[in-house]
N, C-alpha and C positions, 0 to 999 in steps of 0.2 A: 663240233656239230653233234646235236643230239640222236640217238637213234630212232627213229621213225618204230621199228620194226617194235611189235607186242611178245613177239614168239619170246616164253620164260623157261628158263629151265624152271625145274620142283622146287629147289632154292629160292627163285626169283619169284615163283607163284607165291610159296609160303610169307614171303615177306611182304608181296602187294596182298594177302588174306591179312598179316597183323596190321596192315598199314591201312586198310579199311576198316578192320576193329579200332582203334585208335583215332581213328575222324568218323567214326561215329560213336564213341567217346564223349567228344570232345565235343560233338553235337549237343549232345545230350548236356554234357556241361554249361552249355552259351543256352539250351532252354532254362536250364534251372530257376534262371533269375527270375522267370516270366511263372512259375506257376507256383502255386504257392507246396507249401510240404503237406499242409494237410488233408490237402487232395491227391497229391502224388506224394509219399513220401521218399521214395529209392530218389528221386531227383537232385536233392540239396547234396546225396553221397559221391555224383560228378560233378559237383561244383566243389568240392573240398578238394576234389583230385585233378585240378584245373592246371596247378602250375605244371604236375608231373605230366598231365598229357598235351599241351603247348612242347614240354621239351623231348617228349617222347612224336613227334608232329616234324619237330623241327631235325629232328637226328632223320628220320624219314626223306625228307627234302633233301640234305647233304646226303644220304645214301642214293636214291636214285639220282641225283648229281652227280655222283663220280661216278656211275652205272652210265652214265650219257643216256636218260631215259625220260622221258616228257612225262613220267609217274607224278615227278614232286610238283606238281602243278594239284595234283588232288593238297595232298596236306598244303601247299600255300593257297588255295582258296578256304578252306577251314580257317586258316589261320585270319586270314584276312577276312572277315568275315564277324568276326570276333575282338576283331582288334579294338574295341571298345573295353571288351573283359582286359583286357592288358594293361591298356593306359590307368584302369583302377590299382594295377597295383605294384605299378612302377612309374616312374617320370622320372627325365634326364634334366629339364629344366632346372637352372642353378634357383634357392630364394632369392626373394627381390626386397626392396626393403621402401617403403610407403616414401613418399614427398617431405619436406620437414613442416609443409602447413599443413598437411593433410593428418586430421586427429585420428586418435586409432585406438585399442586398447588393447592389452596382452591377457589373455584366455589360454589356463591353460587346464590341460582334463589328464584325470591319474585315477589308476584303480589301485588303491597301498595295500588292497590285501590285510586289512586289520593293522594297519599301524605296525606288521611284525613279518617277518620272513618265516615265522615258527606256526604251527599249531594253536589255536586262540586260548588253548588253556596254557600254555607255555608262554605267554608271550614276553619277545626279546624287549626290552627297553630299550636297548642299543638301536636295532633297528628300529626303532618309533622316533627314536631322539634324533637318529640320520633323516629318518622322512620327514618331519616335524622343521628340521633344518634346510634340506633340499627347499622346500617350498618356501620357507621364511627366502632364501637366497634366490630362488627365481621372480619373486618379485610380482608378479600375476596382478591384473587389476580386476579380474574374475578369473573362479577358482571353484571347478567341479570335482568333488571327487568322488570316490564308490567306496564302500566296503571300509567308511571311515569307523572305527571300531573301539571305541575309549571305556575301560575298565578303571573305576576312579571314586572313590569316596564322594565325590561330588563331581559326575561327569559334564554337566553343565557348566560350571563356572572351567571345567577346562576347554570346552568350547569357548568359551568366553575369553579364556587367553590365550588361545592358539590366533583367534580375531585379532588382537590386541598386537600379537607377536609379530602376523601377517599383515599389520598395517592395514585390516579390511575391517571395516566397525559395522558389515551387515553378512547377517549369514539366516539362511531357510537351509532342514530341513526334514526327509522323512524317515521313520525306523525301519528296520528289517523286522525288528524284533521289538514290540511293544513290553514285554513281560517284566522287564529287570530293571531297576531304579536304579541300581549301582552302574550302571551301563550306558554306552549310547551307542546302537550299533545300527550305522544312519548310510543315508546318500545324501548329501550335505555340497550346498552352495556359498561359497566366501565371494564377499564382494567391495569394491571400494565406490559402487554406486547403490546411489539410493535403491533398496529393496519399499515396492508399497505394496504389493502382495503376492502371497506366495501359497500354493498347497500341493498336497499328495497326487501321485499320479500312480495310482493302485494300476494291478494286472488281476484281476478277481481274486484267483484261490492262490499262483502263485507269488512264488518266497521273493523273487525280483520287482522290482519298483522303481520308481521315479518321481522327480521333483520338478517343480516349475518354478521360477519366482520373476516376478514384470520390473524391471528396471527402469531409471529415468537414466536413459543413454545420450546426449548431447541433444536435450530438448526433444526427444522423442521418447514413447515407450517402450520397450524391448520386454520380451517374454524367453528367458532363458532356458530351456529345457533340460536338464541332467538324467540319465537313465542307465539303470543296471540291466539288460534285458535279460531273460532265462539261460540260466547257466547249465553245463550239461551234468555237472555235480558228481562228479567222480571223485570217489574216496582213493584211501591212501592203498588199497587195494589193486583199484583201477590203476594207479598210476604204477606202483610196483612190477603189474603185468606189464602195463605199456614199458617201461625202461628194461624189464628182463625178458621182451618176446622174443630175443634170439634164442634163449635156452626152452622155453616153452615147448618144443615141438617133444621130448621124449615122452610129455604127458599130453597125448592128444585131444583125451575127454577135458583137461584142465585149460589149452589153449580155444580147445572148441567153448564152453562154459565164456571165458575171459572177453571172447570175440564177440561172443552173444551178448553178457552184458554192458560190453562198452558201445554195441550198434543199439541197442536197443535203447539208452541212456541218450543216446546222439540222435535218434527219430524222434523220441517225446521233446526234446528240448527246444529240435527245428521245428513240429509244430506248432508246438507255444509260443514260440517266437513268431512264427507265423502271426497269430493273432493279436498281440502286443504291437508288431509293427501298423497291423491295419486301422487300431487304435489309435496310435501317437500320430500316424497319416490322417485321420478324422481330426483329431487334436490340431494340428498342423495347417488343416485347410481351415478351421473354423477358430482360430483364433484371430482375437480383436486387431493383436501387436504382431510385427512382424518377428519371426522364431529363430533362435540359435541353439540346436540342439549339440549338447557332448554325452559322451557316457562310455562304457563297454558295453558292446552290442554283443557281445560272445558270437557273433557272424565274419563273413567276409565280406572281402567286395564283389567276389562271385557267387553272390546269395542273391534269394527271394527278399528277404531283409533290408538290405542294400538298395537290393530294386527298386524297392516302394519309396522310402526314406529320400532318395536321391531323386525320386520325382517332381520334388515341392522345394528340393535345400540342394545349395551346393558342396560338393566334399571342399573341406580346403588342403587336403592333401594335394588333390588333382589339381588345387588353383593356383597354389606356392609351396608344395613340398618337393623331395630331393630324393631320388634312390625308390627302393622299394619300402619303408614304412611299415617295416613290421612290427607290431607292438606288443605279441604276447611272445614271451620271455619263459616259458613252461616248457615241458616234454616235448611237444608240438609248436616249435619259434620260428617255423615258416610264414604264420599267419599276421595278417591286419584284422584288428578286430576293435581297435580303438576309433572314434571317430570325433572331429569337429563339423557339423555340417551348419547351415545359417541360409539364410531369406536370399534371395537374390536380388536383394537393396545393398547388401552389403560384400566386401572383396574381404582377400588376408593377403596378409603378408609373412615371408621368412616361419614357415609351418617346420618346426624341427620336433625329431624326436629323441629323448634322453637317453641314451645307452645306461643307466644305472640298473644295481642292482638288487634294488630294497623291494622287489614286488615280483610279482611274475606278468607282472606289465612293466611296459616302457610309458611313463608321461609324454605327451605331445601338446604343445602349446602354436602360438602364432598367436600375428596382430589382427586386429581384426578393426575395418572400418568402413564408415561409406562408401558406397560405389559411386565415381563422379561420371556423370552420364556426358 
């Protein structure tokens, strides 16, 4: 039997005070989604910290639980409350796998990181020649990818036999970088259906972009969307600090300095993203064809990003994937930031994600096809 009784000791006080801090936390996390960054920006920094204060919520619960104390009823309505932010980025459901008449296509989305695991002036061949083959061996009937990056005497005719290689004889897409002839450093669509038009999907000033191209999908039109969104662009600096912050604290003006610019790099980036999202959502509602958008969103699924996106399209993680789905593979491999979303005319099937190690993304693919009403 639970204890009725409130009387705490100082102990018991101090821990229903963290235990208030912490569901309103975690409040503050379940707004995020709803307001954008660029009118609040502190907001998008509790939705990064979403899974640690769920388990910092949930360790609360079991403490006043063996306390016999009707406390954990605060953090389990938080929690539950919320429990939409969770199912984004976890499911226990096994995949499933389509009808044998029921047609479908395999779509699969990857960020390669320049074709190299190295530096883009270094770059590995070995890893281009692994990623190059991964995809020839997955087989895709559409094929998004980012940050496709081909240094080449003639970078075009190697798009032309990567096509050729992939067995996809249509491909759109857009530069990062217009300047270099020797070059193609793209956001690029491989396809084994007919492309009949396709163009740029600029973000004004910034360096991330996106592509579109309209398919003939089994006697229908389809308008596939592909997008890189604003990345938060941390050099090799940044990342140095992030993987050595343990030793950081003997220099404190240096870990102070570190903190500032990796927060400061992280608000400009959720703003912009910010805007980018409210675009491709204009995009999205005012297109002719019904939309399947893929890409890196450099977001969550407990984002403002997320929010918007997930308004108009379904995730197909949440429809057919397995586990939690995390797909950046970096300093920070807690996150999902990869997505397949699509029209609500259409389902998926068997949504997996590739544990390889050729990127600092995880590829995630599924089938994808009509929804039978």
């Amino acid at each position: 039997m639970f204890n009725a009784s409130m009387k705490l000791g100082w102990f018991g006080r101090f821990m229903l005070g963290l235990n208030v801090l912490f569901i309103v936390l975690l409040a503050l996390s379940h707004l995020s989604v709803h307001v954008s960054p660029a009118k609040i920006w502190l907001l998008p920094f509790f939705g990064l910290l979403y899974p640690y204060l769920v388990m910092a919520n949930i360790f609360f619960i079991a403490w006043w639980l063996v306390k016999m104390k009707w406390l954990f009823i605060l953090s389990l309505i938080i929690l539950l409350s919320g429990w939409d932010h969770f199912g984004r980025t976890f499911r226990l459901a096994a995949p499933n796998a389509p009808a044998e008449e029921i047609q479908s296509h395999k779509l699969l989305s990857f960020n390669v990181k320049n074709l190299s695991n190295e530096n883009v002036v270094l770059l590995n061949k070995d890893i281009r020649n692994q990623v190059i083959d991964y995809l020839r061996d997955a087989d895709p009937d559409l094929m998004c990818l980012q940050e496709f990056l081909v240094i080449h005497p003639d970078p075009l005719s190697f798009v032309d036999s990567c096509s050729r290689l992939f067995k996809m004889p249509y491909h759109a897409y857009a530069r990062y970088n217009e300047q270099s002839k020797r070059q193609v450093d793209a956001i690029i669509i491989f396809s084994r259906l007919p492309i009949i038009n396709f163009d740029r999907i600029p973000f004004d000033e910034a360096h991330n972009l996106g592509v579109y191209a309209d398919l003939l999908m089994d006697n229908d039109t389809v308008r596939l969307m592909n997008v890189h969104l604003e990345s938060v662009r941390l050099k090799h600096e940044d990342y140095r600090f992030i993987s050595e912050f343990d030793f950081q604290f003997e220099e404190k003006q240096g870990l102070k300095d570190g903190v500032r610019q990796i927060f400061r790099k992280l608000r400009l980036a959720y703003a912009k993203r910010a805007f980018q999202v409210e675009r491709l959502s204009e995009m999205i509602r005012t297109s002719p064809y019904p939309v399947i958008l893929c890409g890196d969103f450099n977001d969550i699924p407990t984002s403002y990003a997320y929010q918007q996106l997930t308004r108009e399209l379904v995730d197909g993680f949440r429809e057919s994937g397995r586990g939690f789905g995390n797909t950046y593979a970096g300093v920070l491999p807690s996150f999902r930031i990869d997505y397949i979303l699509y029209d609500k005319m259409f389902t998926s099937y068997a949504f997996r994600r590739d544990l390889i190690e050729l990127s600092d993304h995880h590829p995630i693919s599924c089938l994808i096809s009509k929804r039978i009403h």
